[in-house]
Phi, psi and omega in degrees: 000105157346097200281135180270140153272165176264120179273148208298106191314170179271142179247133185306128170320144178301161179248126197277175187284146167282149184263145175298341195270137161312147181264358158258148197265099190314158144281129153305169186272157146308154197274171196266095213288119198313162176229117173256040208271293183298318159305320173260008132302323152305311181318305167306309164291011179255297192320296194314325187299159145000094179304331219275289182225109183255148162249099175270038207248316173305309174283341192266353186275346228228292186309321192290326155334321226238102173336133179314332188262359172292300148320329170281325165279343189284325202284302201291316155330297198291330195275317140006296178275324174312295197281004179261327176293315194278324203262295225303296194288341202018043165287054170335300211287312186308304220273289188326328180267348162281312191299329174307301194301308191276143027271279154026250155322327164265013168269130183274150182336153111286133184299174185277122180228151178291132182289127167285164156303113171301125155313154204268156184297152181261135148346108165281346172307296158327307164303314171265012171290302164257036109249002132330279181337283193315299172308326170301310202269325198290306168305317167305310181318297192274358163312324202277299169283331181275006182268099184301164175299136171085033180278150197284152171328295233264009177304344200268305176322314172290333171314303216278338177248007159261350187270316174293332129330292169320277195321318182267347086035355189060298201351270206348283202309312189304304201289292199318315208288298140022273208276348164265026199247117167267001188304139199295319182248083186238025168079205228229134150290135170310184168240122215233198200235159178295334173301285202313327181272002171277335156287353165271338182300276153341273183321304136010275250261078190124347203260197168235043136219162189259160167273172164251154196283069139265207189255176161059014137081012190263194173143202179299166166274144172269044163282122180314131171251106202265011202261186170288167209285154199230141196233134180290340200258324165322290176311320176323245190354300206302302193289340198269334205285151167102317241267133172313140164306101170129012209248135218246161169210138184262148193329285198334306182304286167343287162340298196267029169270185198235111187260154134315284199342304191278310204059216216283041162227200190197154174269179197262172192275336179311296188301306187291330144343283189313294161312316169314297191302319196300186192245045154214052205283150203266165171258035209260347189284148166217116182301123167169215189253173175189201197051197189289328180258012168064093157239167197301149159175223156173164226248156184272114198288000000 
């Protein structure tokens, strides 16, 4: 007789693990906001000093000292206290002296450097020597090098007949003549064809005055500007005030506003350039591109 096997009991299901996790979800506490209480007590003792001769040597030791988040609340105080100095109070000497304080800090100690030598005065002979040289070999290069493709036979003969149109034409003399005019009040630059004022540009470029990026090569006189002292990140603000939350101004825009700071004259977009990109940009600001054609600036948070 044939034996049956006994089929294999079933082994009892797992029992899952009691879970370990809370069925409520802690709040963390908020972090504890760094304390700049001794910095900006420095900060205060800087302002109260002298504009004429301030020491930031205590304060910028105390900041270099100082933890990123420390720093980072320190930064925002002060561009804070700038822009509060500038629209609420209309203290310019106030807003100038925060803005002096964030440049300030961020500068690191400089080592100890071996005194230069003044340089012996330059040869003007030299001088206009090699840039003359330079305009020269710079049209030969690019006459040589630089010849787009499909050019009419006859390009070299049409060169020969806009230099002669230039020449005859006034321009030139009318712009140099412009720019050589000190007078405090000399108008509007003429208005000159694109050869000419990019050859007066030129001509210029290395000299002893500068040109200016506008078109058609007019613009400021390249006269040293001697006045009291004028701060680009002040004009910044200035260009911002009144102006809505989200609003964006471009370097240019920014340049050609008409400030206190400036009055009639503007700093050049190179400087207002510099300041954006720089490490005392206020912190009402947010840098980059915008508008339509997404040019560089920035926009008012």
């Amino acid at each position: 007789m044939a034996t049956r096997s006994k089929a294999p009991a079933a082994k009892p299901e797992a029992t899952p693990a009691p879970s370990t996790e809370s069925s409520t979800t802690e709040t963390k506490a908020p972090a504890e906001a760094p304390n700049i209480t001794a910095l900006v007590a420095l900060a205060e003792g800087v302002v109260a000093q002298d504009e004429t001769n301030r020491d930031f040597t205590e304060l910028t030791k105390a900041y270099q000292d100082a933890d990123r988040r420390q720093k980072a609340a320190f930064t925002k105080h002060i561009n804070d206290a700038m822009v509060v100095a500038l629209q609420e109070k209309q203290d310019r000497n106030l807003a100038l002296a925060y803005v002096a304080i964030g440049g300030a800090v961020k500068t690191k100690p400089a080592t100890e450097r071996k005194a230069r030598e003044p340089r012996p005065p330059a040869n003007p002979t030299e001088t206009l020597v090699d840039r003359l040289a330079g305009l020269f070999l710079a049209y030969e290069t690019a006459a040589a090098t630089d010849l787009p493709e499909n050019l009419d036979a006859d390009w070299a003969d049409k060169l020969q007949a806009k230099l002669t149109e230039v020449r005859n034409s006034g321009d030139i003399a009318k712009l140099v003549a412009y720019r050589n005019n000190e007078a405090g009040d000399k108008g509007e630059a003429p208005e000159v064809s694109e050869v000419a004022g990019r050859a007066v540009r030129l001509a210029f470029q290395g000299g002893k005055t500068r040109t200016s990026s506008g078109g058609g090569g007019g613009g400021r006189s390249g006269a040293v500007y001697d006045g009291p002292r004028r701060s680009v990140t002040v004009h910044i603000l200035n260009a911002f005030e009144g102006k809505p939350s989200g609003t964006f101004l471009s370097v240019s825009e920014i340049r050609n506003h008409k400030s206190a700071e400036y009055g009639e004259d503007a700093p050049s977009a190179g400087a207002v350039s510099a300041a954006l990109n720089g490490k005392s940009v206020p912190d009402a600001l947010v840098v980059g591109k915008g508008g339509e054609k997404q040019t560089f600036g920035a926009t008012l948070k």
